[in-house]
C-alpha positions as CSV (number, residue, x, y, z in Angstrom):
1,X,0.0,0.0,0.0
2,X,2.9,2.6,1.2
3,X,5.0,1.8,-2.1
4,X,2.4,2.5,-4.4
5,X,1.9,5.9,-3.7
6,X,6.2,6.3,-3.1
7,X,7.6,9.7,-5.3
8,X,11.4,9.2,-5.4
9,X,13.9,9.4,-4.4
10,X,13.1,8.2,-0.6
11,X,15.2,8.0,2.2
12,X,14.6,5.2,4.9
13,X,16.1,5.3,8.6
14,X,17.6,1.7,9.5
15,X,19.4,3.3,12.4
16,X,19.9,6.2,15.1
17,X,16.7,6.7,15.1
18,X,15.7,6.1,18.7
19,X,19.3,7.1,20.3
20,X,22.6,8.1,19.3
21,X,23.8,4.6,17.9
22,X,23.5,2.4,15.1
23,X,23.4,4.7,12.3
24,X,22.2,3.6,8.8
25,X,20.1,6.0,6.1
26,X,19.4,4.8,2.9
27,X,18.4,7.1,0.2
28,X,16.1,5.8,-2.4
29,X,16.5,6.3,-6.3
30,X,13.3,3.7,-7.0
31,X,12.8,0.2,-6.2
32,X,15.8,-1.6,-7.7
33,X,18.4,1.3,-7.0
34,X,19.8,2.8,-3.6
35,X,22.8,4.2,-1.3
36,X,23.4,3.1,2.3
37,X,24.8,5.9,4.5
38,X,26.4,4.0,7.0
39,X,25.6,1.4,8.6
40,X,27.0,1.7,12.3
41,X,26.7,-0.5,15.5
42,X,23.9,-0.4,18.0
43,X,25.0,0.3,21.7
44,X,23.0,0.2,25.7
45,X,19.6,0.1,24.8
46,X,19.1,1.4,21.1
47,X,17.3,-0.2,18.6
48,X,16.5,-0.2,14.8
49,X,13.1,0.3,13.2
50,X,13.6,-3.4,11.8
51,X,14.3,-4.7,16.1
52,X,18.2,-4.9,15.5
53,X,19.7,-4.5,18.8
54,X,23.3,-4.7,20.8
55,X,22.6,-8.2,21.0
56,X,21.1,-9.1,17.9
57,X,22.9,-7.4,15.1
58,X,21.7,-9.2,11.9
59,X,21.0,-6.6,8.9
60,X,17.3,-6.5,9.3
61,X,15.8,-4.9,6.2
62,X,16.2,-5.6,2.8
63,X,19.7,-5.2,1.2
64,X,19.5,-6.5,-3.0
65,X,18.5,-2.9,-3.5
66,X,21.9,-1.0,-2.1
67,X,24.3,-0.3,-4.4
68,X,27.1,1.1,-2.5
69,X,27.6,2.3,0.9
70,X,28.8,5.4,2.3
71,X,30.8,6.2,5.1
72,X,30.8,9.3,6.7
73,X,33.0,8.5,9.1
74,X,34.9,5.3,11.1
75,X,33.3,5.7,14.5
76,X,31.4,2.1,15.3
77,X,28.4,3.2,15.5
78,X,28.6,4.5,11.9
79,X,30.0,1.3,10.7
80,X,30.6,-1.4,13.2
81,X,27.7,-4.0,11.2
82,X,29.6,-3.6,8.0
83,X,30.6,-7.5,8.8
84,X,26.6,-7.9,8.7
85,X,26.2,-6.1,6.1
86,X,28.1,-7.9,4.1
87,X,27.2,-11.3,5.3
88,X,23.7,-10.4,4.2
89,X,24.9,-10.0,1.2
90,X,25.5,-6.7,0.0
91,X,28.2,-6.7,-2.9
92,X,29.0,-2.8,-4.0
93,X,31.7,-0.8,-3.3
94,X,32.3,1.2,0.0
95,X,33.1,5.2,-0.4
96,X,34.8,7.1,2.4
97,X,37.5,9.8,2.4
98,X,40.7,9.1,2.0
99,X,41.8,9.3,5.7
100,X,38.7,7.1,6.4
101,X,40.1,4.5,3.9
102,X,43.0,3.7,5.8
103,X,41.2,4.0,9.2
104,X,38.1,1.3,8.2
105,X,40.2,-1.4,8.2
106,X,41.5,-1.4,11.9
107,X,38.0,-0.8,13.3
108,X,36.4,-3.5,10.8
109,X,39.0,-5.6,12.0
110,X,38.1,-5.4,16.0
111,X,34.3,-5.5,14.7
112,X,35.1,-8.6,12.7
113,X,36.7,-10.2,15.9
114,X,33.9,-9.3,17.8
115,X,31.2,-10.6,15.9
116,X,32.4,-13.6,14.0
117,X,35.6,-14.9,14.4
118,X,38.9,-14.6,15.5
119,X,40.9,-17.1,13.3
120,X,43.1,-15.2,11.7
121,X,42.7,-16.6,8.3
122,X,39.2,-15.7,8.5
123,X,40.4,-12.3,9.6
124,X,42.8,-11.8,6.5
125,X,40.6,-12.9,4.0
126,X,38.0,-11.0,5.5
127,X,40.0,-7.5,5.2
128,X,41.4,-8.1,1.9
129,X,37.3,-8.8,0.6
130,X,37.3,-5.0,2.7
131,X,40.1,-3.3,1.3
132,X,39.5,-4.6,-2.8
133,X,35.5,-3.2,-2.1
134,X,37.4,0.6,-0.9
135,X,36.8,3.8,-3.2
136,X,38.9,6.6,-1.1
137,X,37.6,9.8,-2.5
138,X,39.3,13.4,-2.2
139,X,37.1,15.9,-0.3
140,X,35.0,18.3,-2.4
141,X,34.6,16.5,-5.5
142,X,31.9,15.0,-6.9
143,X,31.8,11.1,-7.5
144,X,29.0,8.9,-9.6
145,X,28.0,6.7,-6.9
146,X,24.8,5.3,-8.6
147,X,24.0,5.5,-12.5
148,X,20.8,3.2,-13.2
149,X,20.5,4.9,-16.5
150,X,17.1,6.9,-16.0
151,X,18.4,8.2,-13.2
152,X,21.8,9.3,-10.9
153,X,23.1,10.0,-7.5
154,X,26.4,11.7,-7.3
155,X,28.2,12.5,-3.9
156,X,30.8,14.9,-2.8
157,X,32.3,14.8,0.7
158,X,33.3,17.8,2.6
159,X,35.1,17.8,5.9
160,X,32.5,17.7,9.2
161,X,35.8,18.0,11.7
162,X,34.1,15.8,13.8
163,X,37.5,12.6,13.5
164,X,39.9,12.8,11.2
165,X,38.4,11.8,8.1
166,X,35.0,12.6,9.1
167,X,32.7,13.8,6.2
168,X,29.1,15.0,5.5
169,X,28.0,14.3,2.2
170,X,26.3,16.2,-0.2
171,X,24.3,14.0,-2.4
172,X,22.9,15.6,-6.1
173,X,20.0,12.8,-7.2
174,X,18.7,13.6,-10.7
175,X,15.7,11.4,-12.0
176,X,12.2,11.1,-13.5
177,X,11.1,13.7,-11.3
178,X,13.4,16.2,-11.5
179,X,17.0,17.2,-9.6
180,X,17.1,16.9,-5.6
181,X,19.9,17.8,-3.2
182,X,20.0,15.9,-0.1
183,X,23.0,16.3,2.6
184,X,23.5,13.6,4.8
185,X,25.6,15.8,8.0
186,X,26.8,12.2,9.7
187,X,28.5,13.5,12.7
188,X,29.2,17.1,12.6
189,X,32.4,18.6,14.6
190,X,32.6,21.7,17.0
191,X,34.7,24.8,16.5
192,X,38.1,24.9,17.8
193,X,38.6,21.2,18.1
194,X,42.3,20.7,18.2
195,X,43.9,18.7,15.1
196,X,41.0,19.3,12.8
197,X,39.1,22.6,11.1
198,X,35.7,23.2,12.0
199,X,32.8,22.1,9.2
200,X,32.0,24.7,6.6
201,X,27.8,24.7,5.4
202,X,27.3,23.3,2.2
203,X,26.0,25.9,-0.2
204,X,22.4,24.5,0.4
205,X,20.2,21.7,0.1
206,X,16.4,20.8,-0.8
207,X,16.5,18.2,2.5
208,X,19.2,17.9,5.2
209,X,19.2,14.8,7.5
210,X,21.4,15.8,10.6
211,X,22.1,14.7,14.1
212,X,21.3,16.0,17.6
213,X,23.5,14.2,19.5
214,X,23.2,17.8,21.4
215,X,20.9,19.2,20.2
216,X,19.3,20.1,23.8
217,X,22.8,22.0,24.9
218,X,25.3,23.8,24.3
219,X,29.0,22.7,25.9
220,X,31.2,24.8,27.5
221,X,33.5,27.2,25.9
222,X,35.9,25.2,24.2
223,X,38.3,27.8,24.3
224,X,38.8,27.1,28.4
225,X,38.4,23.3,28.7
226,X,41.9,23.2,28.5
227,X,42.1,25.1,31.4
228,X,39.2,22.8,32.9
229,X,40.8,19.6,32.1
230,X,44.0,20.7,34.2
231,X,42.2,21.9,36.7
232,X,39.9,18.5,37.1
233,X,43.4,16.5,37.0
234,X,45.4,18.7,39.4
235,X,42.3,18.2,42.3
236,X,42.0,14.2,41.0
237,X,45.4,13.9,41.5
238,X,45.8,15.3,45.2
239,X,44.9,11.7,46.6
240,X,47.8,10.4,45.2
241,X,45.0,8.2,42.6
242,X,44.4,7.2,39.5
243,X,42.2,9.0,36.8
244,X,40.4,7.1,34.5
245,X,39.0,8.6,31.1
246,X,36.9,6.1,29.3
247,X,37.3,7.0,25.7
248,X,36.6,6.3,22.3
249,X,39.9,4.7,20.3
250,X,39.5,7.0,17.3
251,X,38.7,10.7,17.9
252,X,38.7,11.4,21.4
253,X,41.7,9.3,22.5
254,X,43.8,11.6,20.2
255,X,42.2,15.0,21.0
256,X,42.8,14.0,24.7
257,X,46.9,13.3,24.3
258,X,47.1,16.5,22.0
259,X,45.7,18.7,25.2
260,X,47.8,16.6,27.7
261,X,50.6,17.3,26.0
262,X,50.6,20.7,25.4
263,X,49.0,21.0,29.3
264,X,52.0,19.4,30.3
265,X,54.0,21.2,27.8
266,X,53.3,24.3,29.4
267,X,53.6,22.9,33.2
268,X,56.7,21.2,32.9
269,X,58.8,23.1,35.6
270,X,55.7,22.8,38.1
271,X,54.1,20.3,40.2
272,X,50.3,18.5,40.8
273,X,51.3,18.9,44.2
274,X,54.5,18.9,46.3
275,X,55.3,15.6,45.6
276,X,54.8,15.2,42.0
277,X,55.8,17.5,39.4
278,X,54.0,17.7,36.3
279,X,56.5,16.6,33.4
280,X,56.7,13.1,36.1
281,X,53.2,12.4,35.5
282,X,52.8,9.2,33.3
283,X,49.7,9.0,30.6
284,X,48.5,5.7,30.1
285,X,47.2,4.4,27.3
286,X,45.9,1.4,27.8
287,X,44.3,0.2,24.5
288,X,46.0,-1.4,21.5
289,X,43.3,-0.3,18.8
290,X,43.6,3.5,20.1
291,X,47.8,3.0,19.4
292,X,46.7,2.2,16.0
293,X,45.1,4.8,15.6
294,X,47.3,7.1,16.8
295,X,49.9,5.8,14.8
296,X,47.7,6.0,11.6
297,X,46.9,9.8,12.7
298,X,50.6,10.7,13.0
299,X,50.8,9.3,9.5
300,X,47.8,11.2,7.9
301,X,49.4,14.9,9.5
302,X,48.5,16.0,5.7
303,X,44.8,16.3,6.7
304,X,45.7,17.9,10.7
305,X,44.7,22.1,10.9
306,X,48.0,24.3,10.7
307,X,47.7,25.0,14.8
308,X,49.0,21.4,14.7
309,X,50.8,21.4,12.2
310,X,53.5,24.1,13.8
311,X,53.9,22.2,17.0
312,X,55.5,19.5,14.8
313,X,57.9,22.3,12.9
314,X,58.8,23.1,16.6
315,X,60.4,19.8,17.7
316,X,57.4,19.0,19.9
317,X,55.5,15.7,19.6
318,X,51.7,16.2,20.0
319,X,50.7,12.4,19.8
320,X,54.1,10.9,21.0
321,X,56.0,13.0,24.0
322,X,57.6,11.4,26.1
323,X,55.7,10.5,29.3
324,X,53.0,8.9,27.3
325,X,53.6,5.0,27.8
326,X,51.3,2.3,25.8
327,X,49.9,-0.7,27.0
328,X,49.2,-3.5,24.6
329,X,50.4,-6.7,25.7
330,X,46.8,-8.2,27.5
331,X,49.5,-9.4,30.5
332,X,50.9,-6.1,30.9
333,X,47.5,-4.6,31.3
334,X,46.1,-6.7,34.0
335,X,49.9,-6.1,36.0
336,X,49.6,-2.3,35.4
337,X,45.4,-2.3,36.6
338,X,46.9,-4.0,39.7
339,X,49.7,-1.8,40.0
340,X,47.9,1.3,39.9
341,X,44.9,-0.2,41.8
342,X,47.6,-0.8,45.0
343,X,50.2,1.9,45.0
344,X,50.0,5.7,46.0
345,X,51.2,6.5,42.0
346,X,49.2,9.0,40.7
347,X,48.6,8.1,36.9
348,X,46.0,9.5,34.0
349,X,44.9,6.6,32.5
350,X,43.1,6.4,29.2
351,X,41.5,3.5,27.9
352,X,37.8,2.4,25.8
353,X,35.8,1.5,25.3
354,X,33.9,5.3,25.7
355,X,30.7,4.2,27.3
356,X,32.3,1.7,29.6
357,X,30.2,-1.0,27.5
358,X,33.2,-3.3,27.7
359,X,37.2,-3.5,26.7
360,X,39.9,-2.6,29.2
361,X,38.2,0.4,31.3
362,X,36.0,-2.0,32.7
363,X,38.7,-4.5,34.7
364,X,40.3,-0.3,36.0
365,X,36.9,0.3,37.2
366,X,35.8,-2.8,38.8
367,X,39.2,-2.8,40.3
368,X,38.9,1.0,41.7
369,X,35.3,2.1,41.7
370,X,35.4,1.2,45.4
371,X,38.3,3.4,46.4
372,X,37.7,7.5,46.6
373,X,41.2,7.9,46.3
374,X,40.7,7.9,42.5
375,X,38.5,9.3,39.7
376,X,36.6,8.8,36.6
377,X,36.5,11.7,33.9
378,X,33.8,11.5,31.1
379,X,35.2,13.4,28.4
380,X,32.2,12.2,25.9
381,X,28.6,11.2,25.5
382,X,27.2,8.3,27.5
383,X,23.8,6.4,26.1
384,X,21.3,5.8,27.5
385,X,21.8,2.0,29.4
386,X,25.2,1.8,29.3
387,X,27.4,2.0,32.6
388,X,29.0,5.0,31.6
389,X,25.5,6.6,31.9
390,X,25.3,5.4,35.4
391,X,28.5,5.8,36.1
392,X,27.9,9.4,35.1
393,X,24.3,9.9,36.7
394,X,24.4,8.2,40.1
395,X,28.2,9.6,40.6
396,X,29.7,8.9,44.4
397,X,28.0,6.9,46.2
398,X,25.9,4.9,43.5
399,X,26.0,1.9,42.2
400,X,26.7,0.1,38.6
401,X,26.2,-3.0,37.2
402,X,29.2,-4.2,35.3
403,X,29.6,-8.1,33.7
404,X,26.6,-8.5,35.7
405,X,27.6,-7.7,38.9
406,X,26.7,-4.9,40.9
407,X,29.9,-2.2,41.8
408,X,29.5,0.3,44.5
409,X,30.7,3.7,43.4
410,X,33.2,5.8,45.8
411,X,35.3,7.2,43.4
412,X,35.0,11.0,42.0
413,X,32.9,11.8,39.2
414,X,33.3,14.3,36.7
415,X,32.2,14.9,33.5
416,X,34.0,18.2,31.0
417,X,31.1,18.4,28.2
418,X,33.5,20.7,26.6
419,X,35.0,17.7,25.3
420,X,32.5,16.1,22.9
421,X,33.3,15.9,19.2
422,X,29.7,16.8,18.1
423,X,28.2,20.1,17.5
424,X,26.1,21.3,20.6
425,X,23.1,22.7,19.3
426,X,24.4,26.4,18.5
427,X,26.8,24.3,16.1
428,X,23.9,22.4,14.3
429,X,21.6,25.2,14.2
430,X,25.0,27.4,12.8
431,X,25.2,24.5,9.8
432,X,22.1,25.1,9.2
433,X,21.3,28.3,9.5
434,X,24.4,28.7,7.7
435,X,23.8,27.6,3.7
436,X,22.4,30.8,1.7
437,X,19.8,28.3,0.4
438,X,18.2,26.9,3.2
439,X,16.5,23.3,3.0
440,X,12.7,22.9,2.6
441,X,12.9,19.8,4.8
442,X,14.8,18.8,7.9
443,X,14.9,14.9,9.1
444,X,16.1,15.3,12.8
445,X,18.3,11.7,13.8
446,X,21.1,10.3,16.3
447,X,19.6,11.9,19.2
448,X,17.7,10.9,21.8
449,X,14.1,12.3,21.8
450,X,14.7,15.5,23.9
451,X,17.4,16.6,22.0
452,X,16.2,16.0,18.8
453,X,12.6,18.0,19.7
454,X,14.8,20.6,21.2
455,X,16.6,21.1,18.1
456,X,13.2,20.8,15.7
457,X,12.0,23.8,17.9
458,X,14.7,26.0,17.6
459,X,14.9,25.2,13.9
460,X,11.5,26.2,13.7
461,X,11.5,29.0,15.2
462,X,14.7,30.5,12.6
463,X,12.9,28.4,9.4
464,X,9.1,28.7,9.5
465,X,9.2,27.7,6.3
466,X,10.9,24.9,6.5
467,X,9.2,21.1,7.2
468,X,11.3,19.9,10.2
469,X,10.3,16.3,10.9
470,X,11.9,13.5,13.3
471,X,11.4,9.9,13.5
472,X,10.5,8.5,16.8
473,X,11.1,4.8,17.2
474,X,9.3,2.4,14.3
475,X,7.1,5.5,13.9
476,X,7.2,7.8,11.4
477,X,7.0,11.7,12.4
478,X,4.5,13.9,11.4
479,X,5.5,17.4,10.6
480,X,4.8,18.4,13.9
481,X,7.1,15.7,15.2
482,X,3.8,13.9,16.5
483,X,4.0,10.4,16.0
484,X,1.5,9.3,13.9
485,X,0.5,5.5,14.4
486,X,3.2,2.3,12.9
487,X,3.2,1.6,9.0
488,X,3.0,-1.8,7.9
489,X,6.7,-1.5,6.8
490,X,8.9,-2.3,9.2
491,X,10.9,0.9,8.6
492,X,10.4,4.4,8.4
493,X,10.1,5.4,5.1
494,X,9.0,9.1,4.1
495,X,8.9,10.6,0.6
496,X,11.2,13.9,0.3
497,X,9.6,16.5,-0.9
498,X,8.5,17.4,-4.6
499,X,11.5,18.2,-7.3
500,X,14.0,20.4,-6.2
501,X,13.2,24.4,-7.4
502,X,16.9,25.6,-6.0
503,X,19.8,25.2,-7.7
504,X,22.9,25.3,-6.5
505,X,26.0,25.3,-8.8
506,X,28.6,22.7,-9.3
């Protein structure tokens, strides 16, 4: 009944459409043709349209029609059921920047692992099947990602400065009816994010489908949470403890070194206190993706912003100084979460995963959650069910459930919202409100339901004209945002509007 009365091209939400997690759009050219923007992991209590979930991740809606994906960026919950993707079928190439093409691998690799197996033949056949299916594209140019003859999509990436390689992509879709521009804003960066420029607006668009991962707040200046995050160490570190950061492998984990090292750059002929001066303070990182990572970021400088850039011309070493040690060896972790668990060593430990949903941070906070002397720092969002979140909410003197047992919580809690690689809302609505030709129609997704109707009321209030919608759960939004009753598909699927009446150059 629904696809009789479809008017392409169409876009369907597979993912991050009730929460932050498991992103995956896919925009419609008719029945037989289609592009999947990514196609990410779900995480804590999310959920897809179809019922994919955390613990059942099997691609649950149809896949014979997608004829390449997209990538906006590597995070895993842009991309972590690729390994599903593909063993449901899917057979078209995979487009990304060209940062992003030689990041993929490493996290397809853990998700591989994860998922399905850990034999490493299975492992290398399994990456080479990735690596012959990657089309690395140069920012700002346009690529024919779909030709089905009566009709086109072409893509162009441009930089969203939300992880190195991150992109939002502009999509130009010419068919029967007409020429449409949609812009798909994946993940969008904050200003004055060290390593990376801040996103740019596209020129404009006919619909935008963009994230409100904040989209009820705006962070703290930026500017100072340098100045916060020393601050928050220096009083975490008077008990002679530990801080723990749980954080994200790619993104955060290198933004965080970058500002420890110029904080102890800057410090390094003072002290924490009067025992421990600052250039004797180790950095821990304690995870062997997030070295990768780093490693692969020192080796893709090309693509940091120039502010980085001239600390390298200056002998300094933003992602490698010298009190940064790396754990990798799974022995040497357990001997250094003992070590700092028993000794009087104040230490700044970094490890993922970032919502404390499992990997090494969980054995340092079941092994310290019960000591004040030391700390936890969230540096990032937390979802909604995972410990992090209650970590975060129930703070000293709560308790959290981790490998289903139940941890008291005595250490300090802090959180520096400062820190968080996505636009707060005065970014979004600033992407936005920032194209000279501003979209006739707004999908709102990755958010949780506050956020996103926060955001579809400010953008309201600045573009009457414009339809705002947002999905809620399996139910498609009206244009108030209303929910208005299930369709028998099991996705939400929305027509765009009419043929597009802009233009908007080359």
């Amino acid at each position: 009944m629904h696809q009789s009365s479809t008017r392409w091209p169409e876009i369907r939400h597979h993912g991050a459409v009730d929460g932050v997690t498991g992103s995956a759009h896919e925009l419609c050219l008719d029945h037989q043709h289609s592009l999947l923007v990514d196609c990410g992991l779900f995480q804590g209590r999310d959920q897809g349209p179809g019922g994919a979930n955390a613990d059942d991740l099997a691609i649950d809606f149809p896949v014979a029609q997608i004829k390449a994906l997209v990538i906006t960026h590597v995070h895993i919950d842009h991309v972590g059921r690729i390994p599903w993707l593909l063993a449901a079928g899917f057979k078209g190439p995979i487009l990304c920047s060209q940062p992003s093409a030689k990041l993929l691998p490493i996290v397809l690799e853990d998700a591989f692992k994860l998922g399905f197996s850990r034999r490493p033949d299975d492992i290398d056949r399994y990456l080479r099947v990735i690596k012959r299916r990657l089309v690395p594209l140069p920012y700002d140019q346009w690529h024919t990602a779909l030709d089905a003859g009566h009709g086109q999509i072409r893509i162009r990436l441009r930089r969203a400065g939300h992880i190195l390689g991150s992109a939002y992509v502009e999509c130009d879709v010419k068919g029967p009816p007409g020429r449409h521009r949609v812009v798909f804003s994946g993940d969008l960066g904050a200003p004055h994010a060290p390593m990376l420029p801040a996103p740019k607006p596209p020129h404009g668009c006919d619909t935008l489908v963009i994230e409100s991962t904040y989209g009820d707040r705006n962070h703290e200046d930026r500017k100072e949470r340098q100045q916060r995050l020393q601050r928050v160490l220096a009083r975490a570190l008077q008990d002679q403890g530990t801080v723990l950061i749980p954080a994200f492998s790619i993104g955060r984990t290198q933004e965080l070194l970058y500002e420890l090292e110029d904080i102890l750059h800057r410090n390094q002929k003072s002290r924490v206190h009067k025992t421990l001066p600052w250039n004797e303070l180790p950095v821990i990182l304690d995870s062997p993706l997030a070295s990768r990572f780093t490693k692969a970021y020192r080796e893709l400088r090309p693509y940091w912003e120039q502010e980085a850039l001239k600390r390298i011309t200056k002998g300094r070493k933003p992602l490698g100084f010298k009190q940064l040690l790396t754990v990798d060896d799974h022995d040497a972790h357990l001997r250094m979460v003992r070590h700092l668990a028993d000794s009087a060593r104040p230490a700044v430990v970094i490890s993922g995963s970032g919502m404390c949903t499992g990997g090494r941070i969980v054995n340092y906070l079941k092994a310290m959650l019960h000591d004040p002397r030391h700390n936890v720092l969230f540096v990032g969002y937390q979802g909604k069910g995972t410990p992090g979140r209650q970590i975060q909410r129930q703070g000293q003197g709560g308790t959290v459930t981790l490998d289903g047992e139940t941890h008291a919580i005595q250490v300090g809690v802090d959180s520096l919202g400062g820190y968080s690689a996505h636009a707060d809302q005065q970014g979004l609505v600033r992407f936005v409100t920032g194209m000279r030709k501003a979209p006739t129609a707004i999908r709102i997704v990755h958010g949780d339901d506050g956020a996103k109707k926060k955001l579809q009321g400010e953008l309201s209030r600045l573009l009457p004209q414009c339809r705002i919608l947002y999905p809620c759960g399996s139910q498609p939004a009206g244009e108030s945002g209303a929910p208005q009753g299930p369709r028998p598909h099991t996705n939400y699927l929305a027509p765009l509007p009419g043929p597009a009446t802009q233009k908007y150059g080359k």
